[in-house]
Structure formats: structure tokens, C-alpha cells
C-alpha positions as CSV (number, residue, x, y, z in Angstrom):
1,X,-6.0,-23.6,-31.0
2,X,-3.3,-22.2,-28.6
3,X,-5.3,-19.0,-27.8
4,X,-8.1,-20.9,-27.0
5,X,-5.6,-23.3,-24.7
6,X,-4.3,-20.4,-23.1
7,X,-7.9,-18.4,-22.2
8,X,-8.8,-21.7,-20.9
9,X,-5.8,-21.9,-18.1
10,X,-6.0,-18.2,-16.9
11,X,-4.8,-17.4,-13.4
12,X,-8.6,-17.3,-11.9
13,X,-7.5,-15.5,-8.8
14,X,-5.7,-12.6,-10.6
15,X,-9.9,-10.7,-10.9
16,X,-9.9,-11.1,-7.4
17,X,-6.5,-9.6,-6.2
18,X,-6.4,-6.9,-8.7
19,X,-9.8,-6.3,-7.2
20,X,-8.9,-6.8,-3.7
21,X,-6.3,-4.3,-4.6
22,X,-8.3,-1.6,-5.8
23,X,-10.0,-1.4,-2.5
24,X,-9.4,1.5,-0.7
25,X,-7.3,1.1,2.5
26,X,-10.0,1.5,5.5
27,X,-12.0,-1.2,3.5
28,X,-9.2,-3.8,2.8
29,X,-8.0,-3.0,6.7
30,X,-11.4,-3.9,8.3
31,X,-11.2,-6.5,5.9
32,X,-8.1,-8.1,7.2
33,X,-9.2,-7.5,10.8
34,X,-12.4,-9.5,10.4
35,X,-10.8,-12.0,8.5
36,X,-8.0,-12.7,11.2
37,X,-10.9,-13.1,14.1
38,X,-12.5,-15.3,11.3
39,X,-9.5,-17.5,11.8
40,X,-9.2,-17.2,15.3
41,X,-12.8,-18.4,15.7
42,X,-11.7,-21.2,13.6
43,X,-9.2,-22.1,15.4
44,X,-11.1,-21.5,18.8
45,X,-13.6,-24.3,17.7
46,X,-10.6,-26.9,16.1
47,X,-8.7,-26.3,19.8
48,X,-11.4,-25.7,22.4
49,X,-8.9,-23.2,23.7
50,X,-9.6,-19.5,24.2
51,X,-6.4,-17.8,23.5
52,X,-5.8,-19.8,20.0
53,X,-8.8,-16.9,19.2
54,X,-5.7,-14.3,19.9
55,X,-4.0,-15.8,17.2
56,X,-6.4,-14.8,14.4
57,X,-7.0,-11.4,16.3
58,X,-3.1,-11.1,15.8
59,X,-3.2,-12.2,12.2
60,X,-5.8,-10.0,11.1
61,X,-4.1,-6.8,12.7
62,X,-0.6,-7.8,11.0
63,X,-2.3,-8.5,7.4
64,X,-3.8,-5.0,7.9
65,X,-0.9,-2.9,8.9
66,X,0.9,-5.3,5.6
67,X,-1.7,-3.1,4.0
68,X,-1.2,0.5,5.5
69,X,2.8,-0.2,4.6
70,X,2.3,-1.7,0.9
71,X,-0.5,1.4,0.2
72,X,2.0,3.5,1.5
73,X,4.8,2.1,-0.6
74,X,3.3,1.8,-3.4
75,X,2.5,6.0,-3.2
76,X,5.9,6.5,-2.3
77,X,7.3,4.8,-5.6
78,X,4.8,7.0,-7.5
79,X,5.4,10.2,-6.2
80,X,9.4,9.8,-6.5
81,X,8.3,8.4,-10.2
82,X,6.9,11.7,-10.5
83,X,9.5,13.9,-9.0
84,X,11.7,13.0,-11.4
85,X,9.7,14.6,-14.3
86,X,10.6,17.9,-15.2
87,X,7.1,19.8,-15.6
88,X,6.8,18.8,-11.6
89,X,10.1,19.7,-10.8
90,X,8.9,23.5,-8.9
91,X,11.0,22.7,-5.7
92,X,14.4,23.0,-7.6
93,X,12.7,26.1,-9.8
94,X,11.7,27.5,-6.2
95,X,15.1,27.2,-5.0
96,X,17.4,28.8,-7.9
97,X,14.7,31.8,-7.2
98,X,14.9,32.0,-3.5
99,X,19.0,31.6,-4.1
100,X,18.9,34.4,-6.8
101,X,16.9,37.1,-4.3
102,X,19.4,36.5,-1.1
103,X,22.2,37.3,-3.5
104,X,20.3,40.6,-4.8
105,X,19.5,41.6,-1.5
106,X,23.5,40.8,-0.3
107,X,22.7,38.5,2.1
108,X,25.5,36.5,2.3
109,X,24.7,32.6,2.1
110,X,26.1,30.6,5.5
């Protein structure tokens, strides 16, 4: 009797963010974009006053770069989760070699 309870009062919206989400990022920008002059239209036809139609232009371009800067985030996280694993961990390997051949070849390290 709870289960069924709790099916019945899941989030509805969650689908359609986590799908929103999984957009790629040229698609959720346009996205944004068209929906900000969407609301500037709206507004537009509420006011009767041209610039308000700025507003939504302004809207739109702000939601989209929220996107460019979360996508990018959200990589940046992942990558520095992955860095921290030692099978990726080549740069530091790279480095102990690099310092191990100026040494043989008495180069002296500055």
C-alpha cells in the first residue's frame, strides 16, 4: 500500500529535466534562445511596448550561456574525478621519465 502511495506522487517533472539534460548543448542553447524571445513576445503583447521584447531576448541569451557554464562544469568535475585515478595518471608517469633522462644526460635541473 505505501509503494503504490509513493509511485503515485512521483516528481512528474524529473522525465523532463533529466531529458532536458541529456540534450546536447547547441540544442538546449537554441532552445533557451527561442524560449527567451518566446517570453519577450509575451511580454510585448501584455505591455504594448517594444523593448519589454529585449527582455526575453536577454533572458534567453543568459539561460543559454547558464548552459555553456553548467555543461562545462559538469566536464570539469569529471575529468578531475578521473585524474585522480591511477590507470590515467600518464602526466606524472611522463614526468618522473622526462626528470630521469635530463639527469642521464647531466643537464642540470634550474
Amino acid at each position: 500500500m505505501i509503494e503504490e502511495e509513493a509511485s503515485e506522487h512521483k516528481p512528474r517533472i524529473k522525465p523532463i529535466v533529466e531529458a532536458a539534460d541529456s540534450l546536447s548543448l547547441g540544442i538546449s542553447m537554441v532552445v533557451a534562445v527561442v524560449m527567451g524571445v518566446g517570453i519577450g513576445l509575451l511580454l510585448k503583447s501584455w505591455t504594448e511596448e517594444a523593448w519589454t521584447l529585449w527582455i526575453g531576448v536577454v533572458i534567453g541569451v543568459s539561460a543559454a550561456i547558464l548552459n555553456v557554464y553548467k555543461a562545462y562544469s559538469k566536464q570539469h568535475k569529471e575529468m578531475l574525478e578521473l585524474a585522480k585515478e591511477p590507470r590515467y595518471a600518464i602526466k606524472k608517469q611522463l614526468q618522473d621519465d622526462d626528470d630521469d633522462d635530463d639527469e642521464d644526460a647531466g643537464y642540470k635541473n634550474y
